[in-house]
N, C-alpha and C positions, 0 to 999 in steps of 0.2 A: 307043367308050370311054365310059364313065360316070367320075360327079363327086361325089364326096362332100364335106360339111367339111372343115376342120381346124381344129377345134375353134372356139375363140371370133372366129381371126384374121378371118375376112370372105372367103377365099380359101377357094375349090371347086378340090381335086385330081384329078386323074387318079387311078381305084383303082387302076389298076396305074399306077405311078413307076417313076423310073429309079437305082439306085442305084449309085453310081460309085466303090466301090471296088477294083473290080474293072478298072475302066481305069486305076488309080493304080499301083495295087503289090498283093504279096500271093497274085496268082494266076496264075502262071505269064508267060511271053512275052507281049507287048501291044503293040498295033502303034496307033500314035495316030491315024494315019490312020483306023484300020479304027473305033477307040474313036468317031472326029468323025461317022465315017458313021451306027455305031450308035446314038447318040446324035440325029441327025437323023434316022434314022429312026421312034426313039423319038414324036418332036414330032410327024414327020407322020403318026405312030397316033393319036394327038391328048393324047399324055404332056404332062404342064405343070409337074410339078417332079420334082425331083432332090436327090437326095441326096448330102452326098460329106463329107468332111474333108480339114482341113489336113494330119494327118500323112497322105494317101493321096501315096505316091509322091513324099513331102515335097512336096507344092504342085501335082506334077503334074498330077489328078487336075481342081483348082482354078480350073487356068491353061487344061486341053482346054475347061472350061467356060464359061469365059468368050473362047475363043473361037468356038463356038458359038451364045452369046448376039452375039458379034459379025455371025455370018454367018446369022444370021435378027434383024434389028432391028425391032421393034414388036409382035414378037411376048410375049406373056405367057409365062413363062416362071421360075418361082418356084425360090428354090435356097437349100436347107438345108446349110450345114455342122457342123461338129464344131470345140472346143476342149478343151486340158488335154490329149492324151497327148505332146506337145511337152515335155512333163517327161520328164529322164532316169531317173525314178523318181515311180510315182506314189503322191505322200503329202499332205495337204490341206493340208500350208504350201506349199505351189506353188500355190494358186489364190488369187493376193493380185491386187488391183487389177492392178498395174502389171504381171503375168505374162497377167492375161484382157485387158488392153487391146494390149500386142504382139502374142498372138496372133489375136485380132481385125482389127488393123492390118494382119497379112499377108494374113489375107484377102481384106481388105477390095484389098489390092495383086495378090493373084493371081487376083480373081475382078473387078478392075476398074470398079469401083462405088464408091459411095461412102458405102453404107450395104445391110448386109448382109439381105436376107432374115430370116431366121432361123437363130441360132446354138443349138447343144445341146452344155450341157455332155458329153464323151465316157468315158464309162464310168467318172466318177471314183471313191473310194475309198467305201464306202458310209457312213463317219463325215460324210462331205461335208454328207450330208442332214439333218443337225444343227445344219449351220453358217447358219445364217438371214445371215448378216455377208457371203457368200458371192454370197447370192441381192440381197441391196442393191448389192451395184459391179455385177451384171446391170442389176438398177434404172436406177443411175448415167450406164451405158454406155447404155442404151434413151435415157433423157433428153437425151444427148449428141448423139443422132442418129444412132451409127454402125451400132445394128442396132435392127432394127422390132419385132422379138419375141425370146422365149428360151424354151427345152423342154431336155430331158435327155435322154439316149441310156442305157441303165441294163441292166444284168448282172441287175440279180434283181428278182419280182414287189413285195419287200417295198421295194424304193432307189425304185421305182415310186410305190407309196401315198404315201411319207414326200414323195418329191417333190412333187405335185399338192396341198398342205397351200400353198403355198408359190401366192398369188392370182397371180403372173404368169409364171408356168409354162404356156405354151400351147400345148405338146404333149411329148408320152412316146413316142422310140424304143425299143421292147423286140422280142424274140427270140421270133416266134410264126407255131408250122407246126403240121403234121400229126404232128410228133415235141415240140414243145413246146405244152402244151394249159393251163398252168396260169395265165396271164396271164387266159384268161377268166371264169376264176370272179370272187373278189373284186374285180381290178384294174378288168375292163370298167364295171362296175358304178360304179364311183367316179367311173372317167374319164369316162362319159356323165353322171352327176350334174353334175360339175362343167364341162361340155361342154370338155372334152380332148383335142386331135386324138392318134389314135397313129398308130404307122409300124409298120408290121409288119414287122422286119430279119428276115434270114437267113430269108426266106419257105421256100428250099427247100434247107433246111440245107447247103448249102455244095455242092448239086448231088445233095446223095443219093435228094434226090424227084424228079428228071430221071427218075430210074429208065436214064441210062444209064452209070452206072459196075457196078463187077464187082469180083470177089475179084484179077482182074489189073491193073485201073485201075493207074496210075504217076504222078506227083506231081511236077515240077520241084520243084529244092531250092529255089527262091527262092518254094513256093507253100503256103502254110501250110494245107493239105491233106496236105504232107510233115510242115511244121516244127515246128505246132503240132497235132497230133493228139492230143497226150495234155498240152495244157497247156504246153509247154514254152516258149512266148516269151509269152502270155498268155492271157487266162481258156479252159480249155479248150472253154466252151460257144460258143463262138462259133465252133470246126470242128465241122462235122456235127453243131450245136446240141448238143456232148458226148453223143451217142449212141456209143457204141463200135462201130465200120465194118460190122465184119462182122451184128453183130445189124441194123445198118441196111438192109441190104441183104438179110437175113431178113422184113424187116416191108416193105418195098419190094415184094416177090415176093407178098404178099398186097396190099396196095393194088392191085397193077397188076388184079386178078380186079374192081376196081369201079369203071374207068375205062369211058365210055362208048367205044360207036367213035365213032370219027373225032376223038377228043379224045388229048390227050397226056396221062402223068401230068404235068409240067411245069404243065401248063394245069388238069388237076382239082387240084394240091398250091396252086396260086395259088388260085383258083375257093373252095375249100373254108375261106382268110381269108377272102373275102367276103361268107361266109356271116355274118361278126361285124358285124351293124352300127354297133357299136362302133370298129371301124378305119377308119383315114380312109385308107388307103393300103396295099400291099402293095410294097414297093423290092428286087424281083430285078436283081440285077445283070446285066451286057451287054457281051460285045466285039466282038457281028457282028451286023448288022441282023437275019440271020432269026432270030435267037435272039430279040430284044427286040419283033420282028415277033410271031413267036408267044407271047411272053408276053402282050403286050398282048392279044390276041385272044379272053385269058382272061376279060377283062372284061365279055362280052358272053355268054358261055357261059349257059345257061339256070341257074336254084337246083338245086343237090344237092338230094335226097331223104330225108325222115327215114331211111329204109332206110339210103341212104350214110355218110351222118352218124355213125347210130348204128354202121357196121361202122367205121368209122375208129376212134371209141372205141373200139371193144374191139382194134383191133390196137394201138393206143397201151399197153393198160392189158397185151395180152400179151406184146408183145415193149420198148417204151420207159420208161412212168413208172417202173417200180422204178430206171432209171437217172440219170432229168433232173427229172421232178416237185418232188421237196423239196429240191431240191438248188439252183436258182434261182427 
């Protein structure tokens, strides 16, 4: 496993992390068990943070965490979560003091601690990034003691920019694969100026760069692969980084022609963030050890090739950007 920044914090990540929404809620059956093992397995790849939020499985998500931090003690072991979609609707008069200090408080309850790692605001409204009033009770709550840093989790390249304006913003979650290319142009570029850790979410768009789903794949209703495919419960880019299924799995069928052997796409679609030296991290989700097994292993995989590199752009530019490009 290799170790990059994150950004100003002083903390060397795992480039492949572990992201835990996926043992919460959201994607189909979940066995906690199987979630504790995956997640220990993860550690002994030599993963060192994680990812998750509050809403994942209302707390679920939270509480498998912290008992894992229980059941390896002294171990380093860094954990990001998320606040703000605890709103019944999300509109920026809900992120007052006393709404970012309860939800924090829970955290701080279901992750058992007593001062959180790092919190990120969760995809809030993008008027949010205006509110400078917003970013001082973050201030407020750091000076308090109850969390060490603060970053943002963010829908679009531009919620990004406006973010990282804002000196104690210490890292940017945003949505970047082999189907979303546009975070690297202007964004990287700022986030390294102002040494900005990112996370690299929905690395492989909700499974579709696994390369093994199909035009008969099936979707539990409870698995927002079903629920939200076209937007319907929230931002549609967050299933299948809003590519539409079938084109996905068009542009899939050519990726897989520049996979090396003995490599998985899984592990080239991970592999091919790391090319950004820019990202401090890649967070594939996990619910069975050889899954999170062979992700991490991607970490190690030798550099893509100008060759490669440059064929992925051009499958991006003929089967995806007219559909995600401008659009986040």
């Amino acid at each position: 496993m290799q170790y990059r920044d994150l950004g100003r914090t002083g903390w060397r990540v795992s480039d492949i992390s572990f992201g835990a929404w996926a043992i919460g809620s959201a994607w189909g059956d979940v066995d906690d068990g199987e979630s504790l093992a995956a997640m220990h397995r993860a550690i002994d790849m030599g993963c060192n943070f994680i990812d998750t939020a509050d809403v994942y499985g209302d707390g679920r998500s939270e509480r498998l965490i912290a008992q894992l931090k229980r059941e390896r003690p002294g171990e380093e072991i860094i954990v990001a979560t998320k606040a703000g979609r605890r709103l019944p609707q999300q509109v920026v008069e809900g992120y007052t003091a006393e709404n970012l200090n309860a939800w924090i408080d829970r955290s701080l309850t279901n992750l058992e601690t007593d001062c959180l790692d790092l919190v990120q605001l969760h995809c809030p409204p993008t008027e949010l990034y205006y509110m400078p009033e917003v970013f001082d009770v973050l201030d407020s709550i750091v000076r308090a003691g109850k969390i060490r840093y603060y970053g943002v989790s963010v829908e679009k390249v531009e919620e990004a920019l406006k973010a990282i304006e804002y000196p104690n913003v210490q890292t940017v979650q945003i949505i970047f694969n082999m189907f979303r290319h546009r975070p690297a142009e202007l964004f990287f570029q700022e986030a390294k100026r102002r040494r900005v850790g990112i996370l690299a979410r929905v690395p492989l768009a909700s499974g579709l760069l696994t390369g093994k789903m199909s035009a008969q794949s099936q979707f539990s209703a409870d698995d927002h692969r079903n629920f939200n495919r076209y937007g319907q419960a929230f931002d549609r880019g967050e299933t299948f980084s809003g590519v539409d299924y079938e084109t996905g799995l068009q542009a899939v069928e050519d990726l897989r022609a520049l996979v090396p052997e003995g490599v998985s796409l899984t592990q080239f679609a991970l592999r091919w963030i790391l090319m950004f030296d820019a990202v401090s991290c890649a967070i594939p989700g996990g619910k069975r050890p050889e899954q999170v097994e062979q992700n991490s292993l991607a970490s190690d995989l030798p550099a893509l090739s100008e060759v490669q590199m440059l064929k992925v752009r051009e499958i991006y530019g003929k089967y995806i950007a007219r559909q995600v490009h401008h659009r986040w």
